[in-house]
C-alpha positions in Angstrom: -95.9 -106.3 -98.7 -97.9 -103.0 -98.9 -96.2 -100.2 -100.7 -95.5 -97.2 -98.4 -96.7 -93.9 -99.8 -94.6 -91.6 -97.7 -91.0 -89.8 -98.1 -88.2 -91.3 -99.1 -86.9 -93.1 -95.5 -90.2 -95.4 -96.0 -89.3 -95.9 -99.6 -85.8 -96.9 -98.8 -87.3 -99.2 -95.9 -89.1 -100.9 -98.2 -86.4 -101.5 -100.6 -84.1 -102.8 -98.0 -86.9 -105.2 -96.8 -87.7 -106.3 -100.5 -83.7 -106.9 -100.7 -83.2 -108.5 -97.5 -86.0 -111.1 -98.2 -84.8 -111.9 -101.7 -87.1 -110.2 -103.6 -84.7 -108.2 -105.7 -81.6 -110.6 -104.9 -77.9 -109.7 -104.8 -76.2 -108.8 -108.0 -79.9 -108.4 -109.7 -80.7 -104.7 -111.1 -83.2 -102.7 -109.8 -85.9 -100.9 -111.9 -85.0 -97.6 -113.2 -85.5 -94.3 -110.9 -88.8 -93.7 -112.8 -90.3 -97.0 -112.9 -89.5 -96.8 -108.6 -91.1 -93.9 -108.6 -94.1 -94.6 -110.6 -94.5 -98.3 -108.3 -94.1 -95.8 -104.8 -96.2 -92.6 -106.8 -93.4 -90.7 -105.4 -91.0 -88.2 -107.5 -88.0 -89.3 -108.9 -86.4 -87.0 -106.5 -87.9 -88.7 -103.3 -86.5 -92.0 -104.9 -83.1 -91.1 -105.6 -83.1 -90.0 -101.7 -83.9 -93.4 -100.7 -81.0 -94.9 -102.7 -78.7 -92.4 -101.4 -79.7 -94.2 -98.4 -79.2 -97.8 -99.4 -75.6 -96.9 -100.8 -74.6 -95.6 -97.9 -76.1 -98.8 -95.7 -74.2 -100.8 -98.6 -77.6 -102.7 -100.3 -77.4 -100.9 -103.6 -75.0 -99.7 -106.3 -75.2 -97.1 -108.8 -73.2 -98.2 -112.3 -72.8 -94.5 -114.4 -75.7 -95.1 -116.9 -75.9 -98.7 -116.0 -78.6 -98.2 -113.6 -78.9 -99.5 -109.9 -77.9 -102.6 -108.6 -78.1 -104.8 -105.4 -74.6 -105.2 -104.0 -73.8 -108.5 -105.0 -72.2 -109.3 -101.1 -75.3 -108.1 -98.6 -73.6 -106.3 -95.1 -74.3 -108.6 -92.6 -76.7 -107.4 -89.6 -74.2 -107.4 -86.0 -75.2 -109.9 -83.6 -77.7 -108.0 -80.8 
């Protein structure tokens, strides 16, 4: 999967898709906020947009200087 180099709705896109193919699976942490930003050469800033993002589409959890984490129960998609 190519790695977007855009603003932070194409980073959290690609998150999602890495999380929703297994990639980073549920209950696994995700790499710090620098190391995202160093693998998408985007600032930290465009990153922690992205995960505002995924919190609020219920993919990711922040843990107070835990770090991130993939929700361990994924929202299910609504039947079209």
């Amino acid at each position: 999967m190519p790695i977007p180099t855009g603003g932070y709705r194409e980073v959290a896109e690609d998150l999602a898709a890495r999380i929703k193919t297994g990639e980073y699976a549920p209950g696994e942490r995700l790499p710090t906020y620098k190391e995202l930003a160093d693998l998408y050469k985007v600032s930290v800033t465009t990153v922690q947009r992205a995960i505002i993002v995924l919190q609020t589409q219920g993919l990711v959890v922040g843990l107070q200087g835990r770090g991130l984490w993939v929700a361990e129960e994924l929202p299910r998609r609504s039947p079209s």
